[in-house]
N, C-alpha and C positions, 0 to 999 in steps of 0.2 A: 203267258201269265198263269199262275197256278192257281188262281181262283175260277178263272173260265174254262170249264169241260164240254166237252163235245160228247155227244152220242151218236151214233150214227144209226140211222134208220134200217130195217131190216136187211133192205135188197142194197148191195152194194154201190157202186160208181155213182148210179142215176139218184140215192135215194141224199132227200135235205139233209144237213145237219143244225142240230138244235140246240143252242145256248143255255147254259144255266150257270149258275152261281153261288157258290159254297163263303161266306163270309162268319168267319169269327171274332173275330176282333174289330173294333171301328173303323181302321185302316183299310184292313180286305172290306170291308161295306162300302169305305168311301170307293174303293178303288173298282168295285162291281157295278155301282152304280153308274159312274163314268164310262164303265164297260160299255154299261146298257144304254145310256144316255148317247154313247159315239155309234151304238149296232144299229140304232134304228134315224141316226142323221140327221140328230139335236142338233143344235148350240146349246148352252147355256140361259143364252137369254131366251130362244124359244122355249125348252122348257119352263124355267122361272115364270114365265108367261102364262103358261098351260096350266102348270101347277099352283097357280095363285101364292108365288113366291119371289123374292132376288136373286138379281143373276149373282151377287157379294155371297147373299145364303146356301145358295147351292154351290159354290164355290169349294166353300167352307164344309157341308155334307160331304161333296167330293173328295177332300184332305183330309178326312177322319174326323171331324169334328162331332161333337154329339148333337143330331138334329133333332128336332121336335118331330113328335111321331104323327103330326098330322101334316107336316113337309116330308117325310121318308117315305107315307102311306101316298099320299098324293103323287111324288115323282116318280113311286113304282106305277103306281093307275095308268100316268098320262105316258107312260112309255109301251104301255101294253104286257104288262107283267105284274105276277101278284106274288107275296110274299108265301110260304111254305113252311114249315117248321116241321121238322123231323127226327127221331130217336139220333145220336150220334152213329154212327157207323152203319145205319140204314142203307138199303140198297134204294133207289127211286128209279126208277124210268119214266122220261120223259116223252110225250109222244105228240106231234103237233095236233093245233086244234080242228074239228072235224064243220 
């Protein structure tokens, strides 16, 4: 999928690899989101749950639709990830948490 990169950790074989996701358009969002919502081994309905949402809403977030940003800000929380905003063409490294 070309919105989900890997980085890989310094040391090679043994070292994690770390998720992230590049979304520009509502599609690549809905489709990150899903990403992120299947990495950490949702359902739908348990998220909707978490997130004080519908399983129909997130659904809909999932297929590009434009969600309200206190559904978008909520399902990134309850999945353990937070939003990031940066210059286009930025370099970022990601590094897991300590």
């Amino acid at each position: 999928m070309n919105l989900v990169g890997f980085i890989t950790m310094a040391e090679r074989d043994e070292s994690p690899q770390i998720r992230w996701y590049r979304a520009r358009t509502k599609l690549a969002l809905g489709q990150a989101l899903q990403a992120l919502r299947q990495g950490v081994g949702a359902t739908q309905d348990d998220l909707a749950s978490r997130a004080g949402t519908s399983r129909p809403h997130l659904s809909r977030v999932e297929r590009g639709t434009s969600p309200q940003l206190d559904t978008l800000m909520a399902y990134v929380d309850v999945s353990g990830y937070e939003l990031l905003l940066v210059p286009r063409g930025s370099v970022v490294r990601v590094e897991p948490p300590r």
